[in-house]
Biopython code that builds the backbone (N, CA, C, O; Angstrom):
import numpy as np
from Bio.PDB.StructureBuilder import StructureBuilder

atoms = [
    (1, "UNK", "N", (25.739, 4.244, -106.025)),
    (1, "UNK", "CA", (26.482, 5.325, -106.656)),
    (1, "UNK", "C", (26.939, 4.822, -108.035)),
    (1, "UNK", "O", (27.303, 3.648, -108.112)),
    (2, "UNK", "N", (26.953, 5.477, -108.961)),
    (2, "UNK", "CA", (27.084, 5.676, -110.504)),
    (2, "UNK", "C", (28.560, 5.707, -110.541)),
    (2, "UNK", "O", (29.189, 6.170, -109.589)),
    (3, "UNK", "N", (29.376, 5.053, -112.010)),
    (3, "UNK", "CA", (30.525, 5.721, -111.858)),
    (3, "UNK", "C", (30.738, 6.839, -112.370)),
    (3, "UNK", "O", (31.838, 7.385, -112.460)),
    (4, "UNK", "N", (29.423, 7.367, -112.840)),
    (4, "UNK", "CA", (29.730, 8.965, -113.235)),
    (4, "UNK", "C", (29.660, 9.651, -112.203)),
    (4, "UNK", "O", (30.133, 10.780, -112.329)),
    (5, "UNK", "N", (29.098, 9.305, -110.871)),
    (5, "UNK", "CA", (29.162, 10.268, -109.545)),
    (5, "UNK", "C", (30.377, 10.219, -109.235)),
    (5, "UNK", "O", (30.971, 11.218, -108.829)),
    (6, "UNK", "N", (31.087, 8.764, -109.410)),
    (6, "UNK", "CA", (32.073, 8.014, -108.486)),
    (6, "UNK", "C", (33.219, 9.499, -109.032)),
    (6, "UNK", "O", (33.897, 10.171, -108.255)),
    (7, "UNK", "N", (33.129, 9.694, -110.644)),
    (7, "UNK", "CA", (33.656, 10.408, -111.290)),
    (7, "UNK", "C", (33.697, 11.753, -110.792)),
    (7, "UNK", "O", (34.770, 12.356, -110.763)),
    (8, "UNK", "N", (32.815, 12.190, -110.465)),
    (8, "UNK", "CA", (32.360, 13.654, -110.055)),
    (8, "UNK", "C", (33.266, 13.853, -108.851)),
    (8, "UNK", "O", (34.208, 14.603, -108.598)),
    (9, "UNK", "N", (32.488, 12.703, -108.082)),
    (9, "UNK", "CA", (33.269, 13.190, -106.925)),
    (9, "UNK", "C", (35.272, 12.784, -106.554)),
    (9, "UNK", "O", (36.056, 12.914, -105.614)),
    (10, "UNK", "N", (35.289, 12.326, -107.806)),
    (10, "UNK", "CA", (37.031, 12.758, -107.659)),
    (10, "UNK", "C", (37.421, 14.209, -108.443)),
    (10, "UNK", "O", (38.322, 15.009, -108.193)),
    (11, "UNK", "N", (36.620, 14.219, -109.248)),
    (11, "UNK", "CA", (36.858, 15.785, -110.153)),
    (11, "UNK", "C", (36.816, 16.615, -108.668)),
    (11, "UNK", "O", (37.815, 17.165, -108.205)),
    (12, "UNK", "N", (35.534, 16.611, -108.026)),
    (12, "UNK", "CA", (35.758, 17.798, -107.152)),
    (12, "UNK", "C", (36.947, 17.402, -106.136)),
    (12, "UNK", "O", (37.508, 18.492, -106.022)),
    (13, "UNK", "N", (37.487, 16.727, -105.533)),
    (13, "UNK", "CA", (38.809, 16.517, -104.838)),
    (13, "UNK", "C", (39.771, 16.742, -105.905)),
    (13, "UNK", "O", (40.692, 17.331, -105.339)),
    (14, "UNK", "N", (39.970, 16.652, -106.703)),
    (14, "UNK", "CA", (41.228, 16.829, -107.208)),
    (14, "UNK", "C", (41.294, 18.653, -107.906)),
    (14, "UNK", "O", (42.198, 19.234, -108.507)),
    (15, "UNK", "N", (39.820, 19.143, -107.452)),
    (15, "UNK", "CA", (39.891, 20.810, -107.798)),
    (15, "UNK", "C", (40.413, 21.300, -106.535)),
    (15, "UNK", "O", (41.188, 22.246, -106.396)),
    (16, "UNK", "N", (39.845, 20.466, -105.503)),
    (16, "UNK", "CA", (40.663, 21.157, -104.150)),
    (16, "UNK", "C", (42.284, 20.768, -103.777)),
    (16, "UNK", "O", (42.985, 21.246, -102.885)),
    (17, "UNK", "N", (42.627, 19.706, -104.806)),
    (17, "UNK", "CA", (43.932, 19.213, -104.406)),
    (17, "UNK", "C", (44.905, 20.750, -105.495)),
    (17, "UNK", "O", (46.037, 20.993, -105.077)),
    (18, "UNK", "N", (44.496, 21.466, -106.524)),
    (18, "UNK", "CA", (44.764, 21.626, -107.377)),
    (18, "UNK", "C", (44.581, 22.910, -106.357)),
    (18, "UNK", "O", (45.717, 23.375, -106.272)),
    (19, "UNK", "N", (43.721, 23.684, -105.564)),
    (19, "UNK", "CA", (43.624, 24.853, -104.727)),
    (19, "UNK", "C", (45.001, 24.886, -104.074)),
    (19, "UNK", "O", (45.864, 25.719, -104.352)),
    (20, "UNK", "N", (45.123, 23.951, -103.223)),
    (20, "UNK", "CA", (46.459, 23.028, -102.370)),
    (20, "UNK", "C", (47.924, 23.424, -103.089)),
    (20, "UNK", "O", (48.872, 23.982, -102.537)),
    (21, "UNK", "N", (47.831, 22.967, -104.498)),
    (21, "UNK", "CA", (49.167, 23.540, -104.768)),
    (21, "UNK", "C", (49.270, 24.635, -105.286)),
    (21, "UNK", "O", (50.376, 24.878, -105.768)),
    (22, "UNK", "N", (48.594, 25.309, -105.357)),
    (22, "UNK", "CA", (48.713, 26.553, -105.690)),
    (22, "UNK", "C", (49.595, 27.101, -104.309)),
    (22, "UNK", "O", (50.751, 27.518, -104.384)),
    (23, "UNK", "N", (48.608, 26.986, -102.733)),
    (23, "UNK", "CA", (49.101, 27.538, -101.474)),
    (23, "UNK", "C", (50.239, 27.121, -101.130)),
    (23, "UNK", "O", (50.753, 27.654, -100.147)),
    (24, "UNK", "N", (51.013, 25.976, -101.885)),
    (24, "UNK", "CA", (52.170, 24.810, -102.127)),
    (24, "UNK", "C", (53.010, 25.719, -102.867)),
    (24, "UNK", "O", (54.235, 25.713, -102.750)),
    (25, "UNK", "N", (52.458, 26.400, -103.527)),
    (25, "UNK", "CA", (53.819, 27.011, -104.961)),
    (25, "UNK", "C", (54.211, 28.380, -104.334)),
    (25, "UNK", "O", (55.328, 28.889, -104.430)),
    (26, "UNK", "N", (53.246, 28.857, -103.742)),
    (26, "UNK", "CA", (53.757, 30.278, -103.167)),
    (26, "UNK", "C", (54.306, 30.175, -101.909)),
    (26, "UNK", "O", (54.707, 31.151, -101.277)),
    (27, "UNK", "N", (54.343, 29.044, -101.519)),
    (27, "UNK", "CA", (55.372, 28.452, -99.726)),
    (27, "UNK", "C", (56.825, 28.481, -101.009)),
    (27, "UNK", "O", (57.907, 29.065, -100.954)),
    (28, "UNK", "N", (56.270, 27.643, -102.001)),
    (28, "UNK", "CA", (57.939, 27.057, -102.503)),
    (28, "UNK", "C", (58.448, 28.874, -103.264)),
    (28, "UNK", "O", (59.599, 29.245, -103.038)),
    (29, "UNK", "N", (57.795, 29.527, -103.843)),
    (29, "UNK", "CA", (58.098, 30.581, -104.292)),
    (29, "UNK", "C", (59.369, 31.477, -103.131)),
    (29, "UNK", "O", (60.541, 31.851, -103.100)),
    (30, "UNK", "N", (58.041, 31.442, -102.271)),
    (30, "UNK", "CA", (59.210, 32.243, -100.578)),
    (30, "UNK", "C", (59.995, 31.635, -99.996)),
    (30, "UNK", "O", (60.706, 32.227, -99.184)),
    (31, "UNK", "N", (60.134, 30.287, -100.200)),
    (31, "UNK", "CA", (61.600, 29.383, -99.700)),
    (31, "UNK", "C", (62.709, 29.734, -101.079)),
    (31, "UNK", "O", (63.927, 29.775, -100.901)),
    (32, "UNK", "N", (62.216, 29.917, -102.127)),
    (32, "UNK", "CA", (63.110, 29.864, -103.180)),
    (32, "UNK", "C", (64.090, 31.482, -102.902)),
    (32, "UNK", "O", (65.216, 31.733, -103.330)),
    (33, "UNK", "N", (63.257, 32.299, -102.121)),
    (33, "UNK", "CA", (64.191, 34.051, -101.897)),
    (33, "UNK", "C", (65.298, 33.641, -100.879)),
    (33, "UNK", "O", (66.291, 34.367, -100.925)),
    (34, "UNK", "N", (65.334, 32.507, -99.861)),
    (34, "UNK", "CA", (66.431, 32.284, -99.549)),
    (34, "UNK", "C", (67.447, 31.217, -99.455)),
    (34, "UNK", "O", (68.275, 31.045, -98.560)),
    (35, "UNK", "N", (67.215, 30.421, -100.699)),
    (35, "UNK", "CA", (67.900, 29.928, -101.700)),
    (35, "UNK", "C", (69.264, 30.812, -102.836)),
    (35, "UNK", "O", (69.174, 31.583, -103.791)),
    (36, "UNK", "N", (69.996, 30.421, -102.371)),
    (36, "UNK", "CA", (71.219, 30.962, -103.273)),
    (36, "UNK", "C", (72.170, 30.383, -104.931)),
    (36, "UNK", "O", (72.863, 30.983, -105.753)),
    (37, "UNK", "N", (71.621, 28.666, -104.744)),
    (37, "UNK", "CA", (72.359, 27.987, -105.095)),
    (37, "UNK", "C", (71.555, 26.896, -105.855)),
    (37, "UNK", "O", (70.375, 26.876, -105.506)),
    (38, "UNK", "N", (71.806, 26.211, -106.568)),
    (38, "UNK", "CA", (71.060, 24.423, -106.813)),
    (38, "UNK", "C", (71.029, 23.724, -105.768)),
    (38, "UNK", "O", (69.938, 23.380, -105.313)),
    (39, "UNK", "N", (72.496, 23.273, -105.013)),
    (39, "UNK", "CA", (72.217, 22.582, -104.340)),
    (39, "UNK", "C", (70.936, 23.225, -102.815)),
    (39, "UNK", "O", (70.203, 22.545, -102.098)),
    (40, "UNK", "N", (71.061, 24.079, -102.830)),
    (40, "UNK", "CA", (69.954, 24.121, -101.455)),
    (40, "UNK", "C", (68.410, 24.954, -102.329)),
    (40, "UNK", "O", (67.613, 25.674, -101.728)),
    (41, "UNK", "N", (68.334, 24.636, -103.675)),
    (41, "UNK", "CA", (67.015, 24.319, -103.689)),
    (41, "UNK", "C", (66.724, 22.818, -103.876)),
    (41, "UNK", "O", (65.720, 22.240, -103.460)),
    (42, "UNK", "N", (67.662, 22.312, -104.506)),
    (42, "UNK", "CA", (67.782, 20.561, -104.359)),
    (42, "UNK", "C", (67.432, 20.365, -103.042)),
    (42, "UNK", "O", (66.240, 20.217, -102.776)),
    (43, "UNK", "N", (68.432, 20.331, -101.995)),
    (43, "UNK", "CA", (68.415, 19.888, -101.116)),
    (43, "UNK", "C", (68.244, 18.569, -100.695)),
    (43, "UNK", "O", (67.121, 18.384, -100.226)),
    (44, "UNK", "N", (68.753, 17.879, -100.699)),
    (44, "UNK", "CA", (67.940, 15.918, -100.506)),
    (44, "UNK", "C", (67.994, 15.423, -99.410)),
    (44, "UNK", "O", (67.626, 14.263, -99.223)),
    (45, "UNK", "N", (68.429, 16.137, -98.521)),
    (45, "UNK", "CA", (68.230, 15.677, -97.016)),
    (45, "UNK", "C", (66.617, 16.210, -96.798)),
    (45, "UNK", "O", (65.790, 15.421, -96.342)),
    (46, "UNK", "N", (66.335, 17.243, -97.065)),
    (46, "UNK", "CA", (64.943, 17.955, -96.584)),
    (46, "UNK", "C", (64.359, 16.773, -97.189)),
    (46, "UNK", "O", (63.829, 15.895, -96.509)),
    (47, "UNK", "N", (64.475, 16.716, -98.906)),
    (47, "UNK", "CA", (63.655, 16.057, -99.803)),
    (47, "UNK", "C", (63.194, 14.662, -99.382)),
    (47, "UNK", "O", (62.047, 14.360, -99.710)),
    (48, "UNK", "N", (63.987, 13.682, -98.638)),
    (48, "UNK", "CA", (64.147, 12.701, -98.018)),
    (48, "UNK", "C", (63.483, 12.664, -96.566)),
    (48, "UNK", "O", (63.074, 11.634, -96.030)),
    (49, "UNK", "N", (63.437, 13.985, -95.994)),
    (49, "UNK", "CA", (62.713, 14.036, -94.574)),
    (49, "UNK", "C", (61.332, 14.221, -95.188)),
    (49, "UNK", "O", (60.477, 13.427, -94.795)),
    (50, "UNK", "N", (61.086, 14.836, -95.793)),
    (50, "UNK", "CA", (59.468, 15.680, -96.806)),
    (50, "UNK", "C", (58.824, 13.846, -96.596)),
    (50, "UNK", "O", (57.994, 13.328, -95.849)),
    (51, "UNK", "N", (59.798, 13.294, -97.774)),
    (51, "UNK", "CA", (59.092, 12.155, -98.340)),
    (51, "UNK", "C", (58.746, 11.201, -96.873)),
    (51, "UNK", "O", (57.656, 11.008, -96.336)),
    (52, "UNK", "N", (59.995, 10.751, -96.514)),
    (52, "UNK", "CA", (59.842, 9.934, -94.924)),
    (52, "UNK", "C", (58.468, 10.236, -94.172)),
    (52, "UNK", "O", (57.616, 9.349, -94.106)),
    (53, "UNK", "N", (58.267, 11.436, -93.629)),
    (53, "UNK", "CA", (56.889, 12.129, -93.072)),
    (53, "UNK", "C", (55.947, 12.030, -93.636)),
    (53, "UNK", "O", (54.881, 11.948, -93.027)),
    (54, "UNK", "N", (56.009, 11.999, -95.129)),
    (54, "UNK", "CA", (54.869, 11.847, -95.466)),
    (54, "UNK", "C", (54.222, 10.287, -95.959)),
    (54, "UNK", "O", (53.109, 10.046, -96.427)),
    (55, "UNK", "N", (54.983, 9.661, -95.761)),
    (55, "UNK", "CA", (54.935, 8.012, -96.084)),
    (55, "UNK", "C", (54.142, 7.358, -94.539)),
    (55, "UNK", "O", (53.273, 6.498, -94.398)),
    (56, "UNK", "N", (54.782, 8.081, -93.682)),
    (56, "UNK", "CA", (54.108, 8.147, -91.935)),
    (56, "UNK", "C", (53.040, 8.482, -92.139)),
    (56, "UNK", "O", (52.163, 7.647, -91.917)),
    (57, "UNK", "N", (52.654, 9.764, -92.622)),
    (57, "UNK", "CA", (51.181, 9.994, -92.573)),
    (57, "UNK", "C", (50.225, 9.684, -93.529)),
    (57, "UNK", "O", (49.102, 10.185, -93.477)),
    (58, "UNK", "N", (50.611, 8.787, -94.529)),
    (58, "UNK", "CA", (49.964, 8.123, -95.625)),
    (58, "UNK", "C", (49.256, 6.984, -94.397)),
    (58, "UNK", "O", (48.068, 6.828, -94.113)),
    (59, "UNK", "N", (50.378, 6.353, -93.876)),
    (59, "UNK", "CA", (50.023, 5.331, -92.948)),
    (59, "UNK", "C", (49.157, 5.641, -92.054)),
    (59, "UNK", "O", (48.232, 4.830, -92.030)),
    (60, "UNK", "N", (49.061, 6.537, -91.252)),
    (60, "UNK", "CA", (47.945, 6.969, -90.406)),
    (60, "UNK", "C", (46.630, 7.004, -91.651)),
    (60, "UNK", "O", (45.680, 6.271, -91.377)),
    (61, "UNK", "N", (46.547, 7.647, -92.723)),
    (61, "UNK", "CA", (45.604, 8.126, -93.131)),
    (61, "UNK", "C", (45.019, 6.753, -93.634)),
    (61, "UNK", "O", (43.807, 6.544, -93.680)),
    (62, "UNK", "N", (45.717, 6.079, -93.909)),
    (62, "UNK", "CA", (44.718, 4.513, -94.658)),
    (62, "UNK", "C", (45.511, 4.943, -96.215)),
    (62, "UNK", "O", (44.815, 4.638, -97.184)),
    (63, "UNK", "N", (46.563, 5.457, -96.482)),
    (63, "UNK", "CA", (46.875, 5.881, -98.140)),
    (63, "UNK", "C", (47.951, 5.058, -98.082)),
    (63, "UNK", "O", (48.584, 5.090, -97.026)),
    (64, "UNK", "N", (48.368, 4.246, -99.034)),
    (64, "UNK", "CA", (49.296, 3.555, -99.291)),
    (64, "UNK", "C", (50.790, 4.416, -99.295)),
    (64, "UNK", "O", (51.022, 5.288, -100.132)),
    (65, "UNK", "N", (51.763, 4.022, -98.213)),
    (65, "UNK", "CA", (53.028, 4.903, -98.658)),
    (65, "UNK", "C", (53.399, 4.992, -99.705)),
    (65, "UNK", "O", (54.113, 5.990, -99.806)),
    (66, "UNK", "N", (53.269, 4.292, -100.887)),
    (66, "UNK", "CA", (54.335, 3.950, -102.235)),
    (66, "UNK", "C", (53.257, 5.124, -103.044)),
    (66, "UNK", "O", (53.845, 5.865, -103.832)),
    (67, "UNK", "N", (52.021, 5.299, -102.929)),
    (67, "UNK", "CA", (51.294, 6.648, -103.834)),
    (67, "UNK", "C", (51.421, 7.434, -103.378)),
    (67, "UNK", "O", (51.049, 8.442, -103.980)),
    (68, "UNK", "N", (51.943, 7.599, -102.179)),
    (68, "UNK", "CA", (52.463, 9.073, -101.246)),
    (68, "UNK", "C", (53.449, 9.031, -101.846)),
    (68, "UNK", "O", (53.515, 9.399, -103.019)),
    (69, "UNK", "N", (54.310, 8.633, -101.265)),
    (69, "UNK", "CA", (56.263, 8.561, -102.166)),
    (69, "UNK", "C", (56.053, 9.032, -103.630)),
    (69, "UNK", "O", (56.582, 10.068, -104.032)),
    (70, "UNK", "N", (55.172, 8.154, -104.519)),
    (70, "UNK", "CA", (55.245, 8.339, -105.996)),
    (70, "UNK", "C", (55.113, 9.885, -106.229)),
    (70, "UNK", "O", (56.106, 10.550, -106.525)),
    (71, "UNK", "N", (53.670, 10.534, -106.069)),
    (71, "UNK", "CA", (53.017, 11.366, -105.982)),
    (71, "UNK", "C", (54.006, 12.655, -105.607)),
    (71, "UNK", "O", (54.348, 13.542, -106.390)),
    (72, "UNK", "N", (54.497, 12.482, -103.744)),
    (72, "UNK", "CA", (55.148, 13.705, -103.539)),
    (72, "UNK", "C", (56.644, 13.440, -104.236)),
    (72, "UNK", "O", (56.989, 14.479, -104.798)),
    (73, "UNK", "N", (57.194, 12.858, -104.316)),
    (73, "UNK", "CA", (58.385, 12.900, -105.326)),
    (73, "UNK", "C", (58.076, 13.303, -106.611)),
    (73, "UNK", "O", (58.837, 14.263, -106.728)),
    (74, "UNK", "N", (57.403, 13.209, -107.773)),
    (74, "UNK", "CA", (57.180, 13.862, -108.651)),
    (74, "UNK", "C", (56.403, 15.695, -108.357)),
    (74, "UNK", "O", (56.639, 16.783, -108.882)),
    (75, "UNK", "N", (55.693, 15.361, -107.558)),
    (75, "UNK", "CA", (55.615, 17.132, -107.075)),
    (75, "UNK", "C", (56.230, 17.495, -106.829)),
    (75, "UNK", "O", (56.235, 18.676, -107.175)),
    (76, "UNK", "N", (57.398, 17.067, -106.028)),
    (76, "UNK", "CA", (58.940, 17.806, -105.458)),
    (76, "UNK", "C", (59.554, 18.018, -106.945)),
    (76, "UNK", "O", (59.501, 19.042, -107.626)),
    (77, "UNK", "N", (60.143, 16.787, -107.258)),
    (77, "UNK", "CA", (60.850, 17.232, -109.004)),
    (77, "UNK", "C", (60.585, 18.654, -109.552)),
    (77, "UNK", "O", (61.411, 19.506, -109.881)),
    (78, "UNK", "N", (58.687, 18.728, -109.580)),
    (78, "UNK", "CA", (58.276, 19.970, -110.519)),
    (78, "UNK", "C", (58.718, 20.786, -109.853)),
    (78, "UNK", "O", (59.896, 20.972, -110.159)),
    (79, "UNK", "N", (58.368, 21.450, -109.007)),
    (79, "UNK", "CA", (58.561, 22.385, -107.482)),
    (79, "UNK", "C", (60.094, 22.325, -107.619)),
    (79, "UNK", "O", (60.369, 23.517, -107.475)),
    (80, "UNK", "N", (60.957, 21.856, -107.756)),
    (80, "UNK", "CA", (62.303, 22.303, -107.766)),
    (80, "UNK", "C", (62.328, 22.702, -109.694)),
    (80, "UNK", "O", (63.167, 23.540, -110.023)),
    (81, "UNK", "N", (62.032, 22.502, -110.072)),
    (81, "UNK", "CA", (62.121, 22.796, -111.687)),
    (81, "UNK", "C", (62.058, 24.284, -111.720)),
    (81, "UNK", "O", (62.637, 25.163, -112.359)),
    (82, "UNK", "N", (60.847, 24.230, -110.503)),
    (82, "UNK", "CA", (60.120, 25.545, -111.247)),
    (82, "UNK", "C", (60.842, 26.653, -109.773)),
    (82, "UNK", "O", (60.601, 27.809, -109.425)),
    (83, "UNK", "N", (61.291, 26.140, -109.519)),
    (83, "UNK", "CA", (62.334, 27.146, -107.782)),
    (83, "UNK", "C", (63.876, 27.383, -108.948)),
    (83, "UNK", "O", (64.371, 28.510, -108.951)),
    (84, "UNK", "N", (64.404, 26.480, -109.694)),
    (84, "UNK", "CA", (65.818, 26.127, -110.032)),
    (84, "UNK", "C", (65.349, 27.344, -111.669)),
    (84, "UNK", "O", (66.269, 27.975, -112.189)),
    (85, "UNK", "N", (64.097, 27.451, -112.155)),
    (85, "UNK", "CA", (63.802, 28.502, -113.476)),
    (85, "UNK", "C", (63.928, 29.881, -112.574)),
    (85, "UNK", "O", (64.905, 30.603, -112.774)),
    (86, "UNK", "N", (63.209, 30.152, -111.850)),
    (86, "UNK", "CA", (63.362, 31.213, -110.934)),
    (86, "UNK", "C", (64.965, 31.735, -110.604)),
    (86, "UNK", "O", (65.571, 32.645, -111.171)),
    (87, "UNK", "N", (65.457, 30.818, -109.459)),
    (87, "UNK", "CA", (66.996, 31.187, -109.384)),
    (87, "UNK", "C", (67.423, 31.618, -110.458)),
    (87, "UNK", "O", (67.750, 32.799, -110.584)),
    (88, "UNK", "N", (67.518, 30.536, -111.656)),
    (88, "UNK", "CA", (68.661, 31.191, -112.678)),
    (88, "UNK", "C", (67.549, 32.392, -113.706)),
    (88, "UNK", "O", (67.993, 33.169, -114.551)),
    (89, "UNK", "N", (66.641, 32.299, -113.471)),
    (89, "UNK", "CA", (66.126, 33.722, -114.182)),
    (89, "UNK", "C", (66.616, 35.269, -113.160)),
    (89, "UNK", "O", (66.484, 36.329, -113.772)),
    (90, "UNK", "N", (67.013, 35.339, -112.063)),
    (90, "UNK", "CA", (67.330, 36.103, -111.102)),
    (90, "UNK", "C", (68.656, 36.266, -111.518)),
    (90, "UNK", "O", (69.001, 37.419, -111.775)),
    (91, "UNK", "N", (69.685, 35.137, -111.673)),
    (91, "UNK", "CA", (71.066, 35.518, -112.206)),
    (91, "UNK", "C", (71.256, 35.808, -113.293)),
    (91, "UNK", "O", (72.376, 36.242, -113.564)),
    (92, "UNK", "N", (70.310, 35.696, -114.293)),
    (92, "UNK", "CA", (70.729, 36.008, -115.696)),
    (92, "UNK", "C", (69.266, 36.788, -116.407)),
    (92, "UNK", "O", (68.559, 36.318, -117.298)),
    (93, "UNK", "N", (69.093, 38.166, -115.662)),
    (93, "UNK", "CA", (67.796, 38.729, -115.921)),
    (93, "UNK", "C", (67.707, 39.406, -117.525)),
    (93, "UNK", "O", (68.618, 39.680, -118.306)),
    (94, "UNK", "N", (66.443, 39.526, -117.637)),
    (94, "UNK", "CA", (66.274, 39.767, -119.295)),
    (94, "UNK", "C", (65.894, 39.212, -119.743)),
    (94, "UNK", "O", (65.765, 39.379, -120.956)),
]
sb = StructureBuilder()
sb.init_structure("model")
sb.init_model(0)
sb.init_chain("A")
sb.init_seg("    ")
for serial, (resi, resn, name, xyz) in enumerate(atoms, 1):
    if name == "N":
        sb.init_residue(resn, " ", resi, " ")
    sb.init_atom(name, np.array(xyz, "f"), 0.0, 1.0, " ", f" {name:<3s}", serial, name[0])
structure = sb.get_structure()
């Protein structure tokens, strides 16, 4: 294998990882309607269970926990950015 295949074939995983959050943003979209507040779109107990579980199943999968952790912690960050623009566009419409 070439590293231009090697190449290819992460382009195409990372088009399906990129499908993924899309089905990711519209879960976080409909958790964000019963959200009232910062703190419970924050939330850091969930955020902390999210990450924990998924550091477990990095381990089953053969994926290093610390690129799981890295990875879903910066997706969480955005995903609350973009839940916390929402809320306050709802309180202060226009």
């Amino acid at each position: 294998m070439s590293l231009d295949e090697v190449r290819a074939a992460i382009d195409r995983i990372d088009d399906q990882i990129v499908v993924l959050l899309a089905q990711r943003q519209e879960q976080v979209r409909a958790a964000a309607a019963f959200k009232s507040d910062d703190a419970a779109v924050r939330a850091p107990a969930r955020r902390a269970a999210v990450i924990a579980r998924l550091r477990q199943r990095a381990e089953e999968e053969g994926v290093h926990p610390d690129v799981v952790a890295a990875t879903y912690t910066a997706m969480i960050d955005a995903f609350i950015a973009l839940e916390l623009g929402v809320l306050h566009a709802h309180e202060h419409p226009g």
